[in-house]
N, C-alpha and C positions, 0 to 999 in steps of 0.2 A: 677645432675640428670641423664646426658645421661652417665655419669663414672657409676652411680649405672646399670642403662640398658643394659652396654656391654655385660655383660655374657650372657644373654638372647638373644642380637642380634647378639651373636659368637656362639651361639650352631644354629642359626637359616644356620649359614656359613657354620657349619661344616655336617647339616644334608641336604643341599641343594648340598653344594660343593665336601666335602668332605668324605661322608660317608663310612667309612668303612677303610678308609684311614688317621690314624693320623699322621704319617709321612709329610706327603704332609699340611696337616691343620696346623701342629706345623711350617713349613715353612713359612706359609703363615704368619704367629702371628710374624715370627723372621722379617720380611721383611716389611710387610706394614706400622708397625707405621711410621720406617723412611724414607722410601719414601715417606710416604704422609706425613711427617713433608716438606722434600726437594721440594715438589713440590708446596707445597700451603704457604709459612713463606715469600717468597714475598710480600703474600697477605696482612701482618701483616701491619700496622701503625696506630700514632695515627691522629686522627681527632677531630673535637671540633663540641660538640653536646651541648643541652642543659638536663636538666633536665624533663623535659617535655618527648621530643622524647625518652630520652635512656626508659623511664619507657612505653611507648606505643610500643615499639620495645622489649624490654624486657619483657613484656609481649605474645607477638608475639613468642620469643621463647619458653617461656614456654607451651604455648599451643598447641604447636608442640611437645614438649618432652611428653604430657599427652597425646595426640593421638596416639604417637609411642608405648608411654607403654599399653594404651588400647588396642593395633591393636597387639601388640602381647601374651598378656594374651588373648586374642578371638584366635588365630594360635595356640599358648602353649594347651590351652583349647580343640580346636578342634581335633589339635597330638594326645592328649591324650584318645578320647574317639573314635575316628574313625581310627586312623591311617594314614594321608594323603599318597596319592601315590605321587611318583615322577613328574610327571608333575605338579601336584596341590603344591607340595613345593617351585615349580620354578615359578611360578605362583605370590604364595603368598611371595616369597622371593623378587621379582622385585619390586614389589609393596609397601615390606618395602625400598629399596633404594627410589626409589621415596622420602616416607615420611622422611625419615634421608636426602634426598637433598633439603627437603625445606627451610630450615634458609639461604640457602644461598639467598632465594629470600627475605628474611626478612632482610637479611645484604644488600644485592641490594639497595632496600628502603631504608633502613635505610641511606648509604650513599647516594641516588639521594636526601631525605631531606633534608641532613646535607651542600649541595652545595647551597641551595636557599639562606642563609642567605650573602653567600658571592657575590653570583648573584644580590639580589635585596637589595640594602642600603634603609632599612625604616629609613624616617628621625624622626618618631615615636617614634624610641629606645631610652628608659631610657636610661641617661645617667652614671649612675652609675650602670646598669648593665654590668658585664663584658663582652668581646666580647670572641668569640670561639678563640682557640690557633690555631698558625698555621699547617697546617698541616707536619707533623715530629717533629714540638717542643718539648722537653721537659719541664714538668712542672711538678711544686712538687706536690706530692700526699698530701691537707688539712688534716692535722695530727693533726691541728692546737689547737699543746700543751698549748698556751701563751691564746687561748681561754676557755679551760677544765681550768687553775690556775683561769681564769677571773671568771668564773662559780662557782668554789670553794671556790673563797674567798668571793663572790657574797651572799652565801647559809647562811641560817640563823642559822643550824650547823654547828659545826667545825668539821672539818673534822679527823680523824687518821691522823698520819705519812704514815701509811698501804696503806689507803685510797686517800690518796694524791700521793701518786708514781703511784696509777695504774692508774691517768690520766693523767699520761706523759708517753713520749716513752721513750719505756727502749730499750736500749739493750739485747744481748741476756744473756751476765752473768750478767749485773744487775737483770736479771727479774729471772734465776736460784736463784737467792740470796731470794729473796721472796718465803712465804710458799703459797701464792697461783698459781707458778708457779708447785709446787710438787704435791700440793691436785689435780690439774687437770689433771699432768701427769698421779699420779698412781688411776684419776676415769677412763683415757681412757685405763690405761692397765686392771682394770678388767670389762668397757665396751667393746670398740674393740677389743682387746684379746678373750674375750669367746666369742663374735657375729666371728669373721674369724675363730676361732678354729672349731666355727658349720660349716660352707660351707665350711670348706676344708673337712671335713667327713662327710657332708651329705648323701652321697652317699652311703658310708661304712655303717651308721646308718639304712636306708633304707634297705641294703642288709641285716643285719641282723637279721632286722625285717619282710624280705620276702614281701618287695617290689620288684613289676618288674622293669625290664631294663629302659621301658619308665618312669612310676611311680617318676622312681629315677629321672630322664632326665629331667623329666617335672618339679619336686622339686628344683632345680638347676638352671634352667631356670626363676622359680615362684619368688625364692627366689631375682633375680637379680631386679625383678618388684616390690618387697619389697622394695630391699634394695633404688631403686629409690623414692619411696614413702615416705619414712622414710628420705631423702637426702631432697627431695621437699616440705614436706608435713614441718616439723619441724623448715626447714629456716622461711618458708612464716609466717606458724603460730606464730611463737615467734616473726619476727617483729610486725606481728598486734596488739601480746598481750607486748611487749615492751613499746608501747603505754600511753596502760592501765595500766601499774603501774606493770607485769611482772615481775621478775628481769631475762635473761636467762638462769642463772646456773638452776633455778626451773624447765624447762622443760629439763633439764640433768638430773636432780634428778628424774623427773617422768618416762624419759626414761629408766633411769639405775631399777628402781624398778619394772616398766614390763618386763625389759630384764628377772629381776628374775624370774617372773610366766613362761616366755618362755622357760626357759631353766628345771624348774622343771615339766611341759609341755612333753617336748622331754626326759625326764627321766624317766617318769611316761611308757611309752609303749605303750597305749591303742589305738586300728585299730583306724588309722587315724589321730596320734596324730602327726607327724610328717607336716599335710598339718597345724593345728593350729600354733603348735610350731615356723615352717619358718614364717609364717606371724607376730610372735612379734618376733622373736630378729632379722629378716631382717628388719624391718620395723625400729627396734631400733638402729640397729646395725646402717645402714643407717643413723637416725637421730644424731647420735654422730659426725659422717664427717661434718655434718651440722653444727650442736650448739657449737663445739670445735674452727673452726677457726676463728669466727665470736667473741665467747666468749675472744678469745687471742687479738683480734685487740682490744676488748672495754677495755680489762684491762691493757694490757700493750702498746697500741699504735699502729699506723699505720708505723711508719717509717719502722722496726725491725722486721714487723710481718712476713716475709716469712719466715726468719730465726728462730724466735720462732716457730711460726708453724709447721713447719717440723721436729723440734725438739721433739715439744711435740709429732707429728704424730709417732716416730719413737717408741710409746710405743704402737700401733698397734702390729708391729711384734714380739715385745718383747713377750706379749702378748699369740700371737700365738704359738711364739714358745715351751712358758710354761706350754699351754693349750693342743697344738697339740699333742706334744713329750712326755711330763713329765709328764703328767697326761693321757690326752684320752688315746695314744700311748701305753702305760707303762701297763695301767687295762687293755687295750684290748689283748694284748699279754700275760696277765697273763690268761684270761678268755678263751682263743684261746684255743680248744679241737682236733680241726680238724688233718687232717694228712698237709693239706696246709696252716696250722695256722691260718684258719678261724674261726669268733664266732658267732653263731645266737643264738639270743634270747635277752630279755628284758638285761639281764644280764650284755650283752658287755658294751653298755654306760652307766647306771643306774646313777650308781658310780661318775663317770666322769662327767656328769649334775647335780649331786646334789652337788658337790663341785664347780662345776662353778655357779650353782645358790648361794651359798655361798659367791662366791666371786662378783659375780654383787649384791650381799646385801652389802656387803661393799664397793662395787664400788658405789652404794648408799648415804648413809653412810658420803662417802667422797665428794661427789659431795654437799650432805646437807651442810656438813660444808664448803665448796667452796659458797655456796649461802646465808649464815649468815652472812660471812666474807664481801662479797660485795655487799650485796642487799642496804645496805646505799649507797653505791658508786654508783648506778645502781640508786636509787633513786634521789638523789643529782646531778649527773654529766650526766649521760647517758639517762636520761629521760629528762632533761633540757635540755640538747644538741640536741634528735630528738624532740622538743616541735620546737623549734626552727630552725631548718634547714628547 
């Protein structure tokens, strides 16, 4: 959620800090992630909490990230129809560090809890509950394959061949070797592909539509509140409806088919269509970061997953690249009338949205048959497993 909120609290840097001066801003972008990795990865360890606490704490952060993204759609909002001056920027920029420094009060806590249990031995504790690990220990991440076979052979169907591998951890070329390692790649390249193809030319869009300078600023910034909404909103939702009998690929598929309306939305031109348009495929866009890596750990396993993951992540850029370049890029430079190769008018993007909405229908599509394929597996093994946790 605070990955989807960055852009929004980097434009609030650069219109506070930096204005006028990108030079100095793009410095500041090369510089701080690593320094502020160097100065706070001390901080890092593990410690042993229960289940209970991570979920009242973890809670705690979220309601901080849903404050930060309210408090700056009400600034974004208010730029937009008033102008703030300079002092009211710095004003209200302080006041977001503030709210971006509270988790650490929420980590604070969260660690003065996690010391009572080692402080005060109740002679009360079950004894087959297990005790928190030590602190620095390593300890395996429950993956725990030998329980998912226990559950499947458990089930009063039998399961696929298919269906049985994706409740073990695979590796990362066993799990290429599977077609629902492929179906999910190529939904996220024509989901995340056409959502980052839209925000890398938002702005171009807007201009040619004869949006102002702020107009656009404010789109870009909006879009980043989307895109967290769609990150927050999507995770929480589908565990709840997980529950219920769900299967996750289904709110993949519902997202990849709004992505569609969004993008024929931002094609279509009509005043104003571009503040509708950002709010579904940011919103969607966002939800695929969500439902993607969560969807990789339930089918192929927890051991392997950072490695799948990022694997499939990498159809992201692919993506973009084929949305950006090849397509947007391509029409728009043919449409370009200008003496400085500019294009205004409906014209520029039209084309280019109604072939991405094209392909998020068959990103669609793919995603249905990604949630055919394992909604028995989702039913059988991943519903029984959270009945039971």
């Amino acid at each position: 959620g605070f990955l989807g909120l960055s852009g929004a609290i980097l434009i609030q840097v650069y219109d506070t800090l930096c204005e006028g001066d990108p030079t100095a801003y793009i410095l500041i972008l090369a510089i701080t992630p690593t320094l502020t990795s160097l100065l706070l990865m001390p901080l890092v360890k593990i410690y042993g909490t229960t289940t209970v606490d991570d979920k009242k704490h973890l809670n705690g952060f979220s309601s901080s990230a849903l404050v930060v993204a309210g408090y700056l759609m009400v600034v974004i909002i208010l730029d937009n129809v008033f102008t703030l001056p300079s002092w009211a920027r710095i004003i209200t920029f302080m006041f977001l560090l503030l709210l971006l420094a509270s988790p650490f009060g929420i980590a604070a806590k969260a660690h003065k809890d996690s010391e009572r249990p080692s402080i005060e031995t109740s002679p009360l504790m079950d004894d087959s509950e297990p005790m928190p690990t030590k602190y620095g220990e390593y300890h395996e991440i429950p993956g725990e394959p030998d329980r998912v076979k226990e559950v499947a052979s458990s089930s009063n169907e039998n399961l696929s061949n298919d269906h049985l591998e994706d409740g073990i951890d695979m590796n990362l070329s066993r799990a290429m070797l599977t077609v629902n390692f492929w179906l999910l790649f190529a939904a996220m390249i024509c989901g995340m592909g056409s959502g980052l193809a839209t925000i890398n030319n938002i702005s171009q869009i807007g201009q040619s539509l004869g949006y102002s300078t702020i107009e656009r600023s404010s789109l870009v910034a909006l879009w980043s509140i989307w895109n967290f909404l769609g990150r927050f909103g999507a995770g929480f939702l589908s565990d709840i409806m997980l529950h219920k009998g769900w299967a996750r690929p289904l709110f993949m598929v519902i997202t990849l088919a709004t992505l569609t309306f969004g993008h024929l939305i931002v094609a279509s031109g009509f005043p104003g269509n571009l503040y509708i348009g950002s709010v579904m495929v940011g919103i969607c866009y966002g939800s695929q970061w969500s439902l993607m890596p969560t969807i990789t750990s339930e089918i192929f396993g927890v051991r392997h997953m950072g490695t799948i993951f990022n694997t499939i992540a990498i159809a992201s850029p692919i993506g973009s690249y084929i949305f950006s370049v090849r397509i947007i890029g391509y029409i728009y430079d043919k449409m370009a009338t200008s003496e400085d190769n500019s294009c205004y008018g409906t014209q520029c993007f039209m084309l280019s949205f109604f072939i991405m909405a094209a392909v998020a229908f068959l990103g669609f599509l793919i995603a249905f048959a990604l949630f055919l394929r394992t909604r028995k597996f989702y039913r059988q093994i991943v519903l029984l497993r959270s009945r039971h946790s």
